[in-house]
C-alpha positions in Angstrom: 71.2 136.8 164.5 74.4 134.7 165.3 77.7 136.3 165.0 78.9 134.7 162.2 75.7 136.5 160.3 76.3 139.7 162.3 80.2 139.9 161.4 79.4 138.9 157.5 76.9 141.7 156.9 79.4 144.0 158.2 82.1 142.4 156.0 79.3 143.0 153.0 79.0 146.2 154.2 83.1 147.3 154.2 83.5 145.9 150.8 80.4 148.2 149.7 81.9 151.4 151.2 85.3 150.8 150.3 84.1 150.5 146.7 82.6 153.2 146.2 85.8 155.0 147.6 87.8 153.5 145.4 86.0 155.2 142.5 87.3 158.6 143.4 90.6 157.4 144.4 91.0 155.9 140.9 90.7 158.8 138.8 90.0 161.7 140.8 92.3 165.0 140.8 95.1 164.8 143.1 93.9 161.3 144.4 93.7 159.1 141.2 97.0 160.8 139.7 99.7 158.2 138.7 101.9 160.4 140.8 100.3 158.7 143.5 101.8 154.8 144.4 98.6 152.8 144.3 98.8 151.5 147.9 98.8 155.0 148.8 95.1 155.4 147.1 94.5 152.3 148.4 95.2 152.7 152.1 93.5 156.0 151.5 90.3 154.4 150.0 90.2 151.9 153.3 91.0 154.5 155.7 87.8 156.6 154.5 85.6 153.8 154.4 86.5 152.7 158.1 85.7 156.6 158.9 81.9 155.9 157.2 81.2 152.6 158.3 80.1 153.5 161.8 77.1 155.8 160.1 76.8 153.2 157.8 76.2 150.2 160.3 73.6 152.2 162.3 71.5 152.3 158.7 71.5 148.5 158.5 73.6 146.7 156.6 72.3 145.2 152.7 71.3 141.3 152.4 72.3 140.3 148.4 70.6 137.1 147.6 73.6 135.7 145.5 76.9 136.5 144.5 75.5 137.8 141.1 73.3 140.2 143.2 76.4 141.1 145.3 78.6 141.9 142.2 75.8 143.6 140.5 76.0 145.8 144.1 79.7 146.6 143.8 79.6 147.5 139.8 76.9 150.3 141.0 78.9 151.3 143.7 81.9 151.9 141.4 80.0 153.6 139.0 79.2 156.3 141.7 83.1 157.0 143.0 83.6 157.3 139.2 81.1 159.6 138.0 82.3 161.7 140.6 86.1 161.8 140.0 85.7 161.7 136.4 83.0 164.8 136.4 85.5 167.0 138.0 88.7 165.5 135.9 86.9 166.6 132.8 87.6 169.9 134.3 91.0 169.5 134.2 91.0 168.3 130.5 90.2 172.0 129.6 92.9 173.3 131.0 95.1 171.0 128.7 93.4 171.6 126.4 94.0 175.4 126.7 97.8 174.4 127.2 97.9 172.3 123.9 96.5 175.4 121.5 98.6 177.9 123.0 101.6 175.2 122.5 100.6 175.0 119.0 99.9 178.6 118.5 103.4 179.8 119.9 105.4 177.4 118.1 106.6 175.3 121.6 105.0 172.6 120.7 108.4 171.2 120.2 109.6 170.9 123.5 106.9 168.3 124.7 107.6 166.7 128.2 106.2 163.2 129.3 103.4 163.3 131.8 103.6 160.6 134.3 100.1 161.5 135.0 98.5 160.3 131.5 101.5 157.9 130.7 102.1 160.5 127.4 104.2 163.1 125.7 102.0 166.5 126.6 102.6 169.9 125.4 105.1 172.1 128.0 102.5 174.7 128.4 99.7 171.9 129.0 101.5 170.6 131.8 101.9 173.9 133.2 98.5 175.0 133.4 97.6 171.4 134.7 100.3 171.7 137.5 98.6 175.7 138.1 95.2 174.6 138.2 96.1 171.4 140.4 97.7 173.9 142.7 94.6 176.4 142.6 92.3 173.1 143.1 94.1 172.4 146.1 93.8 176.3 147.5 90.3 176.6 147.0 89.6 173.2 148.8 88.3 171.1 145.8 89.2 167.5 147.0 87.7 168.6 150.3 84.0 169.8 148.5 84.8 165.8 146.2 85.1 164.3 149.5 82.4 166.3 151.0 80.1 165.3 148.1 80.8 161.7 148.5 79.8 162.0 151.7 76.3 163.2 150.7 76.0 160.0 148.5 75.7 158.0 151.2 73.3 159.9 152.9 71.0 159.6 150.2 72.0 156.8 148.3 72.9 153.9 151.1 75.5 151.4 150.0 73.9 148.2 148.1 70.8 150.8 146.8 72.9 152.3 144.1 71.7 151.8 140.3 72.7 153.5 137.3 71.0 156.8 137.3 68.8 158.6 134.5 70.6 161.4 133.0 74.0 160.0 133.5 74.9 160.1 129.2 73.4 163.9 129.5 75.6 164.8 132.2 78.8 164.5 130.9 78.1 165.5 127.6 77.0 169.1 129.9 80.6 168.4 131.4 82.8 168.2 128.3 81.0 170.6 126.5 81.4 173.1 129.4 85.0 171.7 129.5 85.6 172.6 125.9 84.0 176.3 126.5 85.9 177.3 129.7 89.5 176.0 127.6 88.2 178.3 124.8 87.6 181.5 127.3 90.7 180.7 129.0 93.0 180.3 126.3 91.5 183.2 124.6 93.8 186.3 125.5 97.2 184.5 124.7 95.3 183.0 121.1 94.4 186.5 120.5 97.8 187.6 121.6 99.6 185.3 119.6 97.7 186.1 116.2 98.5 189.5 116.1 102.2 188.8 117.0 102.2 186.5 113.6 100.0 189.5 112.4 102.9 191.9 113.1 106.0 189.5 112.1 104.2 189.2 108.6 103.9 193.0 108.6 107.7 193.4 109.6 108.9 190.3 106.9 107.6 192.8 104.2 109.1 195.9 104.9 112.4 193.8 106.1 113.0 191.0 103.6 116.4 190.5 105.2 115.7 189.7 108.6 115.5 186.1 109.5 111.7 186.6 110.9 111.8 182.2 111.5 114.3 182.9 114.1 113.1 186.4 115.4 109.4 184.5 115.7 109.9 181.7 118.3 111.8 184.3 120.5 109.1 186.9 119.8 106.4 184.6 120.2 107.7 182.7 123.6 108.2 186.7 124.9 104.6 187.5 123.8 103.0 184.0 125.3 104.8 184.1 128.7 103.2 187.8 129.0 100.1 187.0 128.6 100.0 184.2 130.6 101.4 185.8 133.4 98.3 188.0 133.1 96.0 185.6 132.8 96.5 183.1 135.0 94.7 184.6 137.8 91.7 184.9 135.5 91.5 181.2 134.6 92.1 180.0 137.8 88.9 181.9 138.6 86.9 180.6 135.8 87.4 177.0 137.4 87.4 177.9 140.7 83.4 179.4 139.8 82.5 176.4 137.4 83.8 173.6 139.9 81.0 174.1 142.6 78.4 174.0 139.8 79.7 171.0 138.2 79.9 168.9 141.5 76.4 169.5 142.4 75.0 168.8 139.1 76.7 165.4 139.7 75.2 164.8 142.9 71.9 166.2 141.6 72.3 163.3 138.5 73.4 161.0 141.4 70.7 161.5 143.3 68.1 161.6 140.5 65.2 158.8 139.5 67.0 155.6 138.2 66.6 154.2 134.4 
């Protein structure tokens, strides 16, 4: 082989890796945040590709017939950084989800904030849980067991193999509907909470006709929904922090599955 040939594989090669890293770096928690300057994520996507590619250049390095075979090899390789940040974002959508219904419940719904993250007005409480949760992610190591499963990708699925693989459509319909439970459990005590507090201002609006119960509500209801939450915090903190290992290896285990 001459070295012109030897130093274009490896070029083919780069460009594969960096790809795929890309995917995560686009819309994975923490990394694929707006928050973050894009030549940040971008210097972070190259910098964990040039980390891989040693690995990667002992495994041989793929030979695409055309340029229609070699895009064909970077849409696939997208598609895996993706599924993989976007699996464990879903995660995060509960949580604002969980935020939005207490929002609406408590009658803060009101004092929306923007969300550089999402480029949108967002409920207060929303943005709370989504800052607590990030923080949590962060403490429990998530972006290291999201880097740690990227890494087992290319163990198993070498850069320029990748195809769309079977399952994928079933997978995240698991993930949002598991999203949409664990917002449920987690938002649960302060829903409860918050009923019977309009439960109990209804009860005092009878027997008092004369007290302004609109104006004794949102202070009654903000004092009622910061209690609760301050309970429950640590609890849904722990509901994601037992459902995120679960939901990353079902990933790689879609990843790694037969190919349609």
């Amino acid at each position: 082989m001459s070295l012109l040939d030897f130093g274009t594989s490896q070029l083919v090669l780069l460009t594969l890796v960096v790809t795929r890293t890309s995917g995560i770096m686009l819309v994975a928690p923490v990394f694929g945040t707006n928050e973050v300057p894009p030549t940040v994520r971008a210097l972070l996507a190259f910098t964990l590709a040039l980390l891989m590619m040693p690995a990667q250049i002992a495994g041989g390095a793929p030979s695409p017939l055309n340029l229609i075979d070699f895009s064909l090899m970077l849409m696939a390789e997208t598609l895996i950084g993706l599924t993989l940040g976007l699996g464990v974002m879903v995660f995060f959508s509960a949580f604002q989800l969980m935020g939005q219904v207490i929002g609406q419940l408590s009658g803060m719904s009101l004092g929306d904030v923007f969300n550089p993250g999402t480029n949108d007005n967002m409920p207060l409480f929303s943005q709370l849980l989504y800052l607590v949760t990030l923080a949590a992610y962060m403490l429990i190591g998530g972006h290291r067991m999201l880097l740690g499963g990227m890494l087992d990708t290319f163990q198993t699925i070498p850069p320029g193999t990748a195809t769309i693989a079977a399952g994928t459509e079933r997978l995240f319909v698991n993930l949002l509907t598991e999203s949409f439970e664990l917002g449920l459990r987690a938002a649960a005590p302060a829903t409860v909470a918050l009923l019977l507090a309009t439960l109990v201002l209804g009860m005092v609006s009878r027997a008092l006709p004369q007290l302004n119960v609109l104006a004794l509500g949102f202070g009654f209801n903000a004092l009622v929904t910061f209690s609760v939450l301050s309970i429950s915090f640590a609890g849904a903190c722990w509901l994601m922090q037992d459902r995120l290992g679960g939901a990353i290896d079902a990933i790689l285990e879609t990843l790694h599955s037969p190919t349609v």
